[in-house]
Phi, psi and omega in degrees: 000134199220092161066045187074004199228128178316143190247146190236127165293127172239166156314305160291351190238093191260039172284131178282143174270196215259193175346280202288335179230073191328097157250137174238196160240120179290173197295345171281353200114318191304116199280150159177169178303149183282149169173163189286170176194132173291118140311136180260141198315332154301332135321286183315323188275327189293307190303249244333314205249022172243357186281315171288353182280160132332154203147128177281305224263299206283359174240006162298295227268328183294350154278355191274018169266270156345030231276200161292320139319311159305310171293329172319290183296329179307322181310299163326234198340302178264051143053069213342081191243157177172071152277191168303326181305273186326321219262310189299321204276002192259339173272323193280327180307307193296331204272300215268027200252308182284342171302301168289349166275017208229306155314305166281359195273349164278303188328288158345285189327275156327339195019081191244122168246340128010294210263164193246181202257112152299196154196159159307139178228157184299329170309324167304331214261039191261099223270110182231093177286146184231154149286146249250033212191297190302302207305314181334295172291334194278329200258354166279334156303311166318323200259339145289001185251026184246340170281164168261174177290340176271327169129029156290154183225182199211009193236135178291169204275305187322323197280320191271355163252345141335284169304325179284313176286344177275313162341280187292007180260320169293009160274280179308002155258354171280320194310323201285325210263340131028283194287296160003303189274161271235049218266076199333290174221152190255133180295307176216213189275312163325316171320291190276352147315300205290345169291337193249024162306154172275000000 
């Protein structure tokens, strides 16, 4: 606010503005209006199905779907089987549970009745390894794009703590692998203690 009156975001102007002309930056970086956007189903299918690859990092992070409790009950339900079978159809059920919620949360928005409730389909499931930086940013887009412009949501809480704990586990592979990488130059000493921790 500027003398009392709301500042309108431009190009030239990268002051954020007040209420009425709501701006953030989406998970690319980018200024815009808050508003939905369909994520496209090939994001959703791709975690899903990297959640379900071989891997130490990738059954770290499927638990934080997948959890022990999930397995438990999965047993209970396929007459106690808890395979790979079990563990892919209960993450790809959870991806596309959030896919559609994500679809109505454009929907709400917009009050497009046009537009129709997609599903995952086997074409989506395709294993494209990303960095623990990309998976990060694709799932912090998702889950801002699970809100409506008033802060509605469409997603049960259980589910949405699924994502939120998948989130902080790709956070803690970034943190983690952080001293590893590859840290051309350090500003000042503090900068290099902490690049070179264990």
């Amino acid at each position: 606010m500027e003398n009392g009156r709301p500042v309108q975001w431009s190009e030239s102007n990268d002051k954020l503005p007040s209420y009425d002309g709501i701006v953030c930056n989406n998970y690319k970086g980018e200024k815009r209006k808050m508003s939905v956007m369909v994520i496209n189903p090939e994001t959703y299918g791709r975690i899903a199905k990297m959640l379900v690859s071989p891997g130490r990092v990738y059954e770290d992070l499927s638990r934080a779907v997948y959890t022990y409790r999930d397995q438990l009950i999965s047993r209970g339900q396929f007459g106690g089987k808890d395979d790979e079978d079990t563990k892919m159809r209960f993450i790809v059920s959870w991806m596309e549970r959030v896919y559609v919620a994500n679809q109505m949360a454009f929907i709400y928005n917009y009050r497009d009745e046009e537009q129709n409730i997609s599903f995952l389909e086997e074409s989506h499931l395709k294993f494209q390894p990303m960095s623990m930086k990309a998976l990060y940013d694709e799932l912090e887009g998702i889950e801002y794009n699970l809100y409506t412009g008033a802060g509605r949501m469409f997603l049960s809480e259980e589910d949405m703590n699924r994502l939120q704990n998948l989130k902080a586990l790709a956070a803690k592979e970034i943190i983690r692998g952080a001293p590893k990488m590859n840290i051309p130059e350090c500003r000042d000493e503090a900068d290099l203690v902490f690049h070179n921790m264990d």
